[in-house]
PyMOL Python script that loads the backbone (N, CA, C, O; Angstrom):
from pymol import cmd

cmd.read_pdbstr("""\
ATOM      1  N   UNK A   1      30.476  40.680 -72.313  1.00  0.00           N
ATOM      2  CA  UNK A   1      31.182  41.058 -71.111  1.00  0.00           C
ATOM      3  C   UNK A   1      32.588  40.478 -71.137  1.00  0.00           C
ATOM      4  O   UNK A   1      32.816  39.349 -71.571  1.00  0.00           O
ATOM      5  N   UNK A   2      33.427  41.209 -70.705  1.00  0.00           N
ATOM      6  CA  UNK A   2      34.924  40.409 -70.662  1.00  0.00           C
ATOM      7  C   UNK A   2      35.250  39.652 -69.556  1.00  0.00           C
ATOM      8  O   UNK A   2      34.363  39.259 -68.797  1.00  0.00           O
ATOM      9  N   UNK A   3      36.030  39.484 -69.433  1.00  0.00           N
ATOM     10  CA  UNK A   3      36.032  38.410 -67.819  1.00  0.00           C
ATOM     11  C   UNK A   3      36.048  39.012 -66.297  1.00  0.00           C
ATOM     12  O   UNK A   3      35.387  38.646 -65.325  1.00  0.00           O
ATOM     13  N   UNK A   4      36.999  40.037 -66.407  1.00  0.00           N
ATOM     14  CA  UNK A   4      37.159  40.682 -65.380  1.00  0.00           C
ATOM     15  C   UNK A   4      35.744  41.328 -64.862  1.00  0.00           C
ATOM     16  O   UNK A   4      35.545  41.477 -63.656  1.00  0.00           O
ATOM     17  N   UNK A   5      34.707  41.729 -65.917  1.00  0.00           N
ATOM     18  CA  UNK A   5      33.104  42.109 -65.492  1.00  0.00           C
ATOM     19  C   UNK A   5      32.623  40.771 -64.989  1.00  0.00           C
ATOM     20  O   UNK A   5      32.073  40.782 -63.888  1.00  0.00           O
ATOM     21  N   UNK A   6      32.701  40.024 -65.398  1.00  0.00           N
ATOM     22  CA  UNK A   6      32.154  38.666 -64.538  1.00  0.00           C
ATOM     23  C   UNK A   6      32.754  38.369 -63.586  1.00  0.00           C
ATOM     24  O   UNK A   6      32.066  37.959 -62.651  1.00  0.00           O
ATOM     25  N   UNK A   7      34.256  38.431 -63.378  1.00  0.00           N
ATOM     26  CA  UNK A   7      34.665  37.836 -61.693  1.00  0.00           C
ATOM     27  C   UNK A   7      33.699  39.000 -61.123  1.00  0.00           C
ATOM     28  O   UNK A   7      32.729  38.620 -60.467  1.00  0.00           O
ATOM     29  N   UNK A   8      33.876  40.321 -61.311  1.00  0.00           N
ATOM     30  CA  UNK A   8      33.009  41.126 -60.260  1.00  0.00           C
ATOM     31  C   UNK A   8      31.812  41.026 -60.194  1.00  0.00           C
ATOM     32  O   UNK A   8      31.270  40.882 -59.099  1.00  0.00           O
ATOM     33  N   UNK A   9      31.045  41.083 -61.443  1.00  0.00           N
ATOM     34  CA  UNK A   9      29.401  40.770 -61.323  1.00  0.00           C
ATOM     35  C   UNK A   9      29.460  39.507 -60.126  1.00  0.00           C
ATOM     36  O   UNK A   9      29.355  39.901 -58.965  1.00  0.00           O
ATOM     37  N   UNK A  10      29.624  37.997 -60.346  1.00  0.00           N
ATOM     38  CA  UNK A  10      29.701  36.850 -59.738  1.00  0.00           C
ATOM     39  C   UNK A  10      30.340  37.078 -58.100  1.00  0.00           C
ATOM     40  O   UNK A  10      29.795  36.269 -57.349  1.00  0.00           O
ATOM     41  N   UNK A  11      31.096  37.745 -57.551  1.00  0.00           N
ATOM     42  CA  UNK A  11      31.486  38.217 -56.496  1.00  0.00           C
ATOM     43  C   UNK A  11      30.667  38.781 -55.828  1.00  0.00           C
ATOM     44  O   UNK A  11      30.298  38.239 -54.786  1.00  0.00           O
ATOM     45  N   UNK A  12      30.193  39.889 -56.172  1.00  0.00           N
ATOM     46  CA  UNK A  12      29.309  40.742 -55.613  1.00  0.00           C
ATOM     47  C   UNK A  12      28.124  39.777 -55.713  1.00  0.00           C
ATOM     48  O   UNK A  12      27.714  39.790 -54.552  1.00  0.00           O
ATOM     49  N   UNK A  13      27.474  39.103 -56.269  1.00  0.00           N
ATOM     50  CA  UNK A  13      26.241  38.337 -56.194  1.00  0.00           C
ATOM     51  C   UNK A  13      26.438  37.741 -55.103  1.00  0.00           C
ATOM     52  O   UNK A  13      25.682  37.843 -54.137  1.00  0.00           O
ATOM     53  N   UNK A  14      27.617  36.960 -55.136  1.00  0.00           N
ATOM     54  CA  UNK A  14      28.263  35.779 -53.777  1.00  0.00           C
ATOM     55  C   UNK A  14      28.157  36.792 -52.630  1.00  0.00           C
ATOM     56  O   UNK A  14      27.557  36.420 -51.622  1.00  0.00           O
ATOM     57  N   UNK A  15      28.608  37.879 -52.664  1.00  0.00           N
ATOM     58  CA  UNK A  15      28.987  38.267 -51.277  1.00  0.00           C
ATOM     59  C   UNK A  15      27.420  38.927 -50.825  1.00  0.00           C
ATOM     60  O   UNK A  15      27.245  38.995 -49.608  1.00  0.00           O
ATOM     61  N   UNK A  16      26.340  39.387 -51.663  1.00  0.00           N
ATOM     62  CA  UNK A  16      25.075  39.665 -51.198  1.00  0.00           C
ATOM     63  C   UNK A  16      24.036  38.316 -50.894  1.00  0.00           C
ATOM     64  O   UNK A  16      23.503  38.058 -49.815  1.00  0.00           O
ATOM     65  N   UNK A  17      23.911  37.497 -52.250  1.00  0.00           N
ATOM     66  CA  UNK A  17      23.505  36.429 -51.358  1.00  0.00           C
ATOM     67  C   UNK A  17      23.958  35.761 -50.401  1.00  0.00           C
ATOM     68  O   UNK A  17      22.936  35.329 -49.867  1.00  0.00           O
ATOM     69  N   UNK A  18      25.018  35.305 -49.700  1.00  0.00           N
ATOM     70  CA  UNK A  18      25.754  34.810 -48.509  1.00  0.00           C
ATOM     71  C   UNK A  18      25.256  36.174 -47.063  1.00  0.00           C
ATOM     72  O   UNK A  18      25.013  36.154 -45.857  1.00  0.00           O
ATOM     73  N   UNK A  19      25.313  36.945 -47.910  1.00  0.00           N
ATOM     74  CA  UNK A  19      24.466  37.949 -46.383  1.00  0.00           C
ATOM     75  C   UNK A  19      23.345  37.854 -46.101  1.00  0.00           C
ATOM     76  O   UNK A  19      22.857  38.158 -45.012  1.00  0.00           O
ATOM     77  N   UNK A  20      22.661  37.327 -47.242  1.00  0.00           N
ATOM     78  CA  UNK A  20      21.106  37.899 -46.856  1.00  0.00           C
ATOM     79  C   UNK A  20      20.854  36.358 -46.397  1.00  0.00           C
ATOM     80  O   UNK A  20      19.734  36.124 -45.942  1.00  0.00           O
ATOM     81  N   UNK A  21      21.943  35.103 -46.484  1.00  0.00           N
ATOM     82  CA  UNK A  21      21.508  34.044 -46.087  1.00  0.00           C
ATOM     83  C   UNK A  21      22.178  33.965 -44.565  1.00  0.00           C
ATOM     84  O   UNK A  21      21.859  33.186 -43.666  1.00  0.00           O
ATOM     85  N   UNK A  22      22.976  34.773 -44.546  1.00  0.00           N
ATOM     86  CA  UNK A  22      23.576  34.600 -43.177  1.00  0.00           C
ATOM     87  C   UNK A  22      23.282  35.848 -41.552  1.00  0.00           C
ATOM     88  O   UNK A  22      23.677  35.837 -40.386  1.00  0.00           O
ATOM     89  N   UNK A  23      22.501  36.653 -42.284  1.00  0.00           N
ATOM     90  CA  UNK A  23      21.902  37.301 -41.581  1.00  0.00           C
ATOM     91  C   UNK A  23      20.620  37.041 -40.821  1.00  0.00           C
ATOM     92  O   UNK A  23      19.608  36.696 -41.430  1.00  0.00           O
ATOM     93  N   UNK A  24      20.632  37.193 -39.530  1.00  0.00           N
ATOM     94  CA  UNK A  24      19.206  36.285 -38.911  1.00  0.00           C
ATOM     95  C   UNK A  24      18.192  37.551 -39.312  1.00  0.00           C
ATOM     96  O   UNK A  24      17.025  37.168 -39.234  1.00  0.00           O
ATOM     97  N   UNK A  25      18.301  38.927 -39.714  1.00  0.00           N
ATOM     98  CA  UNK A  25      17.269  39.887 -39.787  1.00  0.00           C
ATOM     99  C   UNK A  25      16.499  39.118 -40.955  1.00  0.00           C
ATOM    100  O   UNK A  25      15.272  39.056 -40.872  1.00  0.00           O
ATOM    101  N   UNK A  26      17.112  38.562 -41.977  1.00  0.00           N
ATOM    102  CA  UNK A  26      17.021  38.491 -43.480  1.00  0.00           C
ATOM    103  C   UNK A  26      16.083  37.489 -43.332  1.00  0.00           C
ATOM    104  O   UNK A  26      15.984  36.676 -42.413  1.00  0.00           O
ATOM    105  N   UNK A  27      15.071  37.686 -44.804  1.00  0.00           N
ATOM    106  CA  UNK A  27      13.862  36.695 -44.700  1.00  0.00           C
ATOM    107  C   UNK A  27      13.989  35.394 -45.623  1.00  0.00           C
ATOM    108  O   UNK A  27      13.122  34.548 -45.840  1.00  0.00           O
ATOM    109  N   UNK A  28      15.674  35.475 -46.249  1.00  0.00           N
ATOM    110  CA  UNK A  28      16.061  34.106 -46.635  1.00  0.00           C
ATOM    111  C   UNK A  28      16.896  33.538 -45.893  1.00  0.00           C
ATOM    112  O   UNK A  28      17.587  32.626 -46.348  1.00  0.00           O
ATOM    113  N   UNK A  29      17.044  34.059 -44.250  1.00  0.00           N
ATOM    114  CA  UNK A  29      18.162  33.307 -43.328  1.00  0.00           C
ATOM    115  C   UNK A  29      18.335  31.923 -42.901  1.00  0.00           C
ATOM    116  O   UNK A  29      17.794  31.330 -41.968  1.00  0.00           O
ATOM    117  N   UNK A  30      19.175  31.523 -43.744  1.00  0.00           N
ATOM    118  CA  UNK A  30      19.332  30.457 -43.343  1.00  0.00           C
ATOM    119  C   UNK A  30      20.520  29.635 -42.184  1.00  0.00           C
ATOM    120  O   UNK A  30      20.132  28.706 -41.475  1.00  0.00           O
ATOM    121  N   UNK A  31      21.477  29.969 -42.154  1.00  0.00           N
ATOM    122  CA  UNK A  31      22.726  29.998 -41.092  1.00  0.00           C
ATOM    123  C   UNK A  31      23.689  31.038 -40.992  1.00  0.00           C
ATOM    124  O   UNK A  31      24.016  31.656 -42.006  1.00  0.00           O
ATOM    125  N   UNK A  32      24.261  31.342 -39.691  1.00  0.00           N
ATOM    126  CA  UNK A  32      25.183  32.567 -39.575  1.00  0.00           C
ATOM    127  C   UNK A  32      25.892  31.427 -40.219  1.00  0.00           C
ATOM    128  O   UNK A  32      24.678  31.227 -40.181  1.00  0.00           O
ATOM    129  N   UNK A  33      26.547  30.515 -40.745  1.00  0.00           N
ATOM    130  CA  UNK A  33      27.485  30.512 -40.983  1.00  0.00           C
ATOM    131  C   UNK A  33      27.748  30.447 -42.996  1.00  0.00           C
ATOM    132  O   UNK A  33      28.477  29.836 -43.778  1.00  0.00           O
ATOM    133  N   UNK A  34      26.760  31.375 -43.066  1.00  0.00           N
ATOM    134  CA  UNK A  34      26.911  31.615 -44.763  1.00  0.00           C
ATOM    135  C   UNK A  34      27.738  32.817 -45.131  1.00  0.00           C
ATOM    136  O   UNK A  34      28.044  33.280 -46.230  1.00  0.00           O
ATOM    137  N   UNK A  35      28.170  33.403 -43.200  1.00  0.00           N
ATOM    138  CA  UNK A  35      28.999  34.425 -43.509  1.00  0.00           C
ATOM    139  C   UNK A  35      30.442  33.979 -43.689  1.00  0.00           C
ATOM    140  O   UNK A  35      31.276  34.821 -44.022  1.00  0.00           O
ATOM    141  N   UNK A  36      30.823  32.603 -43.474  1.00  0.00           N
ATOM    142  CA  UNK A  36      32.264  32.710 -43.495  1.00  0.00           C
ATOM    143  C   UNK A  36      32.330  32.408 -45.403  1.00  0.00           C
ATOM    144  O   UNK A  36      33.387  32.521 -46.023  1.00  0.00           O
ATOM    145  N   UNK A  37      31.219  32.088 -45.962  1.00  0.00           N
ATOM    146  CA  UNK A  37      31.185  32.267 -47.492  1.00  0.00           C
ATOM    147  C   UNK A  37      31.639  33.978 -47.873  1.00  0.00           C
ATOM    148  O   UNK A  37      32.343  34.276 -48.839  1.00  0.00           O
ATOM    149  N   UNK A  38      31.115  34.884 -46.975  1.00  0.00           N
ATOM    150  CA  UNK A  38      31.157  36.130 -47.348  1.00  0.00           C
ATOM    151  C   UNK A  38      32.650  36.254 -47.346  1.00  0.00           C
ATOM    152  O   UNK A  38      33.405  36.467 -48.295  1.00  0.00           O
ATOM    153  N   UNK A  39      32.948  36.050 -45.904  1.00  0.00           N
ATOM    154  CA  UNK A  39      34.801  36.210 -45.655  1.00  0.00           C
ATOM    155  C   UNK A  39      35.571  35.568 -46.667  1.00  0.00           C
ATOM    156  O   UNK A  39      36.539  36.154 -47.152  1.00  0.00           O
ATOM    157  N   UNK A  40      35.198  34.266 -47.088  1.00  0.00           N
ATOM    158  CA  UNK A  40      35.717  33.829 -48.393  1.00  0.00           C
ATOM    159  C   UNK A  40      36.032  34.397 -49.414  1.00  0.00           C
ATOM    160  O   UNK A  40      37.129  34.470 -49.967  1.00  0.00           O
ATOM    161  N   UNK A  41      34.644  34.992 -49.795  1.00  0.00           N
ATOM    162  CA  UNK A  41      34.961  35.614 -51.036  1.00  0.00           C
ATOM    163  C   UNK A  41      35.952  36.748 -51.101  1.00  0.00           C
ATOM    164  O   UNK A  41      36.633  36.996 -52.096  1.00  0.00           O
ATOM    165  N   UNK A  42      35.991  37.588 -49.679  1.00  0.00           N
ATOM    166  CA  UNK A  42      36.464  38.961 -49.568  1.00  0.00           C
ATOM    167  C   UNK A  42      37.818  38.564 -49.809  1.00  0.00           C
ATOM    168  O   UNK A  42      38.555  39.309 -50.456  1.00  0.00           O
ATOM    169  N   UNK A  43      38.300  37.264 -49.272  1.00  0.00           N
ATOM    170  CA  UNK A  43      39.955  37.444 -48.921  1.00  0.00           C
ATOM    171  C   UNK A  43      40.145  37.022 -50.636  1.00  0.00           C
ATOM    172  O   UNK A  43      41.102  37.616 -51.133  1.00  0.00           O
ATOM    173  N   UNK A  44      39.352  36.047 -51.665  1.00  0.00           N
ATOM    174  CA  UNK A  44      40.198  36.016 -52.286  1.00  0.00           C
ATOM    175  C   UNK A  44      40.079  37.396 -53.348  1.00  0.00           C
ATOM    176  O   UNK A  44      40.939  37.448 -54.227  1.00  0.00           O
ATOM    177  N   UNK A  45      39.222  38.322 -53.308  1.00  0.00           N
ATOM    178  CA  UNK A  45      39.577  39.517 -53.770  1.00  0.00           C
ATOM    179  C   UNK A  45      41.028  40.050 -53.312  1.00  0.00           C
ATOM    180  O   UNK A  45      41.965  40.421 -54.019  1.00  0.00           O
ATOM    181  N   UNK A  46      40.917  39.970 -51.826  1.00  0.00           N
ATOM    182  CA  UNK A  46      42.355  40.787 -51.603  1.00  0.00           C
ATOM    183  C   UNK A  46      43.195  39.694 -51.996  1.00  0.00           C
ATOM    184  O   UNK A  46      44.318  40.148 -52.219  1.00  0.00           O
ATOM    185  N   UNK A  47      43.142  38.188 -52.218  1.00  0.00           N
ATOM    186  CA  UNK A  47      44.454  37.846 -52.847  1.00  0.00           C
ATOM    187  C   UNK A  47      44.594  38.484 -54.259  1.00  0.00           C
ATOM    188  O   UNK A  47      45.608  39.095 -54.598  1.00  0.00           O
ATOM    189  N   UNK A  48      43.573  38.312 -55.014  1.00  0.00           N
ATOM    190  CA  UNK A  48      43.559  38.667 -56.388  1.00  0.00           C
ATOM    191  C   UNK A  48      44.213  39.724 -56.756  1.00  0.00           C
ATOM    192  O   UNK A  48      44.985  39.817 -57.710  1.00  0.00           O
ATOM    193  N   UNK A  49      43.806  40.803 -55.745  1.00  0.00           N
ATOM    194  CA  UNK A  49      44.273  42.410 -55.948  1.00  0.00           C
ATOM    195  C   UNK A  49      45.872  42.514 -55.660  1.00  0.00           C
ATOM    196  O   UNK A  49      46.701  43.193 -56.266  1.00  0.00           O
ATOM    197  N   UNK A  50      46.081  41.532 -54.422  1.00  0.00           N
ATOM    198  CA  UNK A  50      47.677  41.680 -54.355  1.00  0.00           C
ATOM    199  C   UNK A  50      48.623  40.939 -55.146  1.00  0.00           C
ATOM    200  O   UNK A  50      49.740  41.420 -55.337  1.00  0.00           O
ATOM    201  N   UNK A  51      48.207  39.489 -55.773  1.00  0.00           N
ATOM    202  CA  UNK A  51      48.532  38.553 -56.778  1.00  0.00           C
ATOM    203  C   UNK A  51      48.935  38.787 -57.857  1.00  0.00           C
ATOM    204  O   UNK A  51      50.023  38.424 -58.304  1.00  0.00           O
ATOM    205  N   UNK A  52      47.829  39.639 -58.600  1.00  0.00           N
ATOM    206  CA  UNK A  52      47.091  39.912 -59.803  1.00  0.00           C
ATOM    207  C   UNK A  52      47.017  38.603 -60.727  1.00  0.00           C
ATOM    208  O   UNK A  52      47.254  38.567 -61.935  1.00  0.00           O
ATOM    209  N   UNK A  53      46.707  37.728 -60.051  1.00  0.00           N
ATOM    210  CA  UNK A  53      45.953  35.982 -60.255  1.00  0.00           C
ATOM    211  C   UNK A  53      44.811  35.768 -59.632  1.00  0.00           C
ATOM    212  O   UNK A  53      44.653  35.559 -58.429  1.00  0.00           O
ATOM    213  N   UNK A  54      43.842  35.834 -60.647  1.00  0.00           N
ATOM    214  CA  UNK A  54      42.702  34.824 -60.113  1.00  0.00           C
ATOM    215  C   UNK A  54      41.829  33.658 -60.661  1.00  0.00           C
ATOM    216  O   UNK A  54      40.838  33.674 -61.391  1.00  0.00           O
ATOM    217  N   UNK A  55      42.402  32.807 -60.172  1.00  0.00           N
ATOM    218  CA  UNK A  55      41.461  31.500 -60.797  1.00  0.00           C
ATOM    219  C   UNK A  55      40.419  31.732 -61.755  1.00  0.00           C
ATOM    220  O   UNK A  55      40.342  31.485 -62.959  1.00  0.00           O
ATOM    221  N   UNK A  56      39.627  32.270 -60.924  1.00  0.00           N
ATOM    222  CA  UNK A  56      38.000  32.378 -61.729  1.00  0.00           C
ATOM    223  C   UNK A  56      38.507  33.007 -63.244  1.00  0.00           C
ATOM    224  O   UNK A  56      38.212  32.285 -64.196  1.00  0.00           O
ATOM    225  N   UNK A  57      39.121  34.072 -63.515  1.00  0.00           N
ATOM    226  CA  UNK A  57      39.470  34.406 -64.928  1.00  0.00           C
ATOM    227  C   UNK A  57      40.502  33.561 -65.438  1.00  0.00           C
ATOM    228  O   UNK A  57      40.894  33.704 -66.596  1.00  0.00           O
ATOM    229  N   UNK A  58      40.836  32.949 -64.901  1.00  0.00           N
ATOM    230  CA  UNK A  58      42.155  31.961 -65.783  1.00  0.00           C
ATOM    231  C   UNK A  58      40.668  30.759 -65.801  1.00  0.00           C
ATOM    232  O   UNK A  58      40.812  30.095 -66.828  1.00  0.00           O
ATOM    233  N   UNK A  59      40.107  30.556 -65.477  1.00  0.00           N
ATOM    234  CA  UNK A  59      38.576  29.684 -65.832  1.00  0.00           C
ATOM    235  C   UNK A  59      38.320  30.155 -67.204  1.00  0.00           C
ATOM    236  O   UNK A  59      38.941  29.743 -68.184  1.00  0.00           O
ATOM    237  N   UNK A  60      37.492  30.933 -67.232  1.00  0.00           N
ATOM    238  CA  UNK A  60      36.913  32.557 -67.757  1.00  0.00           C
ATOM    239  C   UNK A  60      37.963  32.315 -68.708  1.00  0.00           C
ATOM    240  O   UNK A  60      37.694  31.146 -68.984  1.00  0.00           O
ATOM    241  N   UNK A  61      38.493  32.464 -69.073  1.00  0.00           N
ATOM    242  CA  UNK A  61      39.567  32.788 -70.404  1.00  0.00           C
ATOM    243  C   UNK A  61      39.987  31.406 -70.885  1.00  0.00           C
ATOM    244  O   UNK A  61      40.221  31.384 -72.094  1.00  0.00           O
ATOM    245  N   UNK A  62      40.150  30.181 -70.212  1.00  0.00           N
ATOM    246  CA  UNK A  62      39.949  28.829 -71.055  1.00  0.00           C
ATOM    247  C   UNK A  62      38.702  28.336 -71.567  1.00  0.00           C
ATOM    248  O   UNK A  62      38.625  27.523 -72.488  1.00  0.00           O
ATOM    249  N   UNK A  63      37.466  28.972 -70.795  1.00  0.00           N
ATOM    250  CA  UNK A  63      35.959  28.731 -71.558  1.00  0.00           C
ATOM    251  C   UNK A  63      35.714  29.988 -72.843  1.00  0.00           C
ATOM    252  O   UNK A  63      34.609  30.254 -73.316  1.00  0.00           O
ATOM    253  N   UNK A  64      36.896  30.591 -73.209  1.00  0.00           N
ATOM    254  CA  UNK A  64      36.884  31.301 -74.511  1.00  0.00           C
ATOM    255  C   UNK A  64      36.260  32.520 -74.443  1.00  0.00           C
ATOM    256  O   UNK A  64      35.882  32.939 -75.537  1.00  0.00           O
ATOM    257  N   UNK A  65      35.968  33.426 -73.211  1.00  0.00           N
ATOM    258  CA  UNK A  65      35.256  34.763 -72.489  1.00  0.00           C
ATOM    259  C   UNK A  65      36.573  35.313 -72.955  1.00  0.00           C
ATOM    260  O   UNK A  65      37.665  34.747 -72.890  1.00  0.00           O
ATOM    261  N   UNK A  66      36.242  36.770 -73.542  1.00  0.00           N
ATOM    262  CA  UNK A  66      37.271  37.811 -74.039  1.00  0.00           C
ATOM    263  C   UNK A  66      38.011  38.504 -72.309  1.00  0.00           C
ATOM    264  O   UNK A  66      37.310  38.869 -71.365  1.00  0.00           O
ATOM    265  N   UNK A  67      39.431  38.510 -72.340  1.00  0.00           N
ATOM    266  CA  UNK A  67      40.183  39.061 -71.523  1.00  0.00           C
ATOM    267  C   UNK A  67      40.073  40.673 -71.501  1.00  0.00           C
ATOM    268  O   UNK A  67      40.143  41.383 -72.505  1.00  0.00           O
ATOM    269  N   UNK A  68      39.911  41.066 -70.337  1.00  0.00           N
ATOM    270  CA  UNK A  68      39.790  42.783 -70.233  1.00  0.00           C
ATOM    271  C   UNK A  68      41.094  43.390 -69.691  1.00  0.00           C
ATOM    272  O   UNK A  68      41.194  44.608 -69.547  1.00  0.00           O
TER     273      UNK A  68
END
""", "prot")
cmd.dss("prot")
cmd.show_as("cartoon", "prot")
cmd.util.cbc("prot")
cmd.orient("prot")
């Protein structure tokens, strides 16, 4: 996988588990406040997208993961 498939794979994991923990329907609920993890993650997509910098792949590309 190149890096850019992992910030998104790892994102999208973050932003579904943080719902299903922050949702009181959900049968792993643990606090509404696993949603401000969700809001987290969202904004730094939109920094990323408006940046075109994101940490996690400048990570990702010093642990030697091929650049996409």
């Amino acid at each position: 996988m190149k890096s850019w498939q992992i910030v998104r794979l790892v994102a999208g994991t973050f932003v579904l588990l943080s719902l299903a923990m922050g949702v009181q329907g959900s049968p792993i609920f643990i606090s509404p406040w696993w949603l401000a993890f969700t809001a987290f993650v969202g904004a730094n997509l939109l920094q990323s997208a408006l940046t075109k910098w994101c940490l996690m792949e400048s990570i990702l590309g010093k642990l030697g993961v091929e650049r996409g």
